[in-house]
N, C-alpha and C positions, 0 to 999 in steps of 0.2 A: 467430788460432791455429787455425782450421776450416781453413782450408787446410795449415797441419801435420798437421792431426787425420787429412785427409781423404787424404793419403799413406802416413799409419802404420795404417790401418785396410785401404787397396790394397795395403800389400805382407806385412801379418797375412795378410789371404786369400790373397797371391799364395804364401809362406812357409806354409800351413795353421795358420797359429797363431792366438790370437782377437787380432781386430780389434782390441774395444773395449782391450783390455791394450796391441795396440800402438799404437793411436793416441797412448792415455796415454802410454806410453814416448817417442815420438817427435815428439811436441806438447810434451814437459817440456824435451827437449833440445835442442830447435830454441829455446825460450824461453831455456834456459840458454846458449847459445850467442848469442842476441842482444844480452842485455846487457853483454856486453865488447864485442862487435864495433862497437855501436852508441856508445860511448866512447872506443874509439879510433880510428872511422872520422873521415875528413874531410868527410863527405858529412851532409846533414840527418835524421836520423834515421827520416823518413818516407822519404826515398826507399830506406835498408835494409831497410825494413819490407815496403815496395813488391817490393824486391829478391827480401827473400825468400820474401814468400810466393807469391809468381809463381811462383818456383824450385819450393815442396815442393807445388805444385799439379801440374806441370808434370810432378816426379816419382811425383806420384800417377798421374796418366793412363799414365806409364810402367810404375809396377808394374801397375796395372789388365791391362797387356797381357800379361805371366805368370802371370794366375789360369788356371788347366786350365776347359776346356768345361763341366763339370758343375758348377762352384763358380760359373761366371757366372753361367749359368742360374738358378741359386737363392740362394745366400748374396749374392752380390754385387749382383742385381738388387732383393733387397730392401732393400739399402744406396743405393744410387744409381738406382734405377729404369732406364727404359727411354732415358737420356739419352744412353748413350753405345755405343748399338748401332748398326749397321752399317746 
């Protein structure tokens, strides 16, 4: 669920709203959303799981990239450090 967490806390910053509120909102949904999908899929539950948190990672690094200049610099850099600079 970190990699849901770590989506919904890139697009709180990228959205100026708090992180930690969206992680929680988008870590809960993305849970909630698993467990049907993961029932009625034909695949083994590990590889949805695989599936999706690849996906809400992938769209983390995505939102990451509409946080404005001055929000990276400070709020975002103390969330993710210097990992994903240029």
């Amino acid at each position: 669920m970190s990699h849901a967490a770590f989506a919904g806390s890139a697009l709180g910053l990228a959205l100026s709203y708090n992180p930690l509120l969206m992680a929680l909102i988008f870590s809960t949904t993305v849970a909630i959303i698993l467990g049907p999908l993961t029932d009625k899929a034909k695949l083994h539950p590990e590889i949805i799981l695989g599936i999706m948190f690849s996906s809400t990672m992938a769209l983390g690094l995505i939102f990451l990239n509409f946080i404005p200049e001055t929000a990276m610099s400070s709020t975002a850099m103390s969330y993710y450090g210097v990992v994903f600079l240029e």
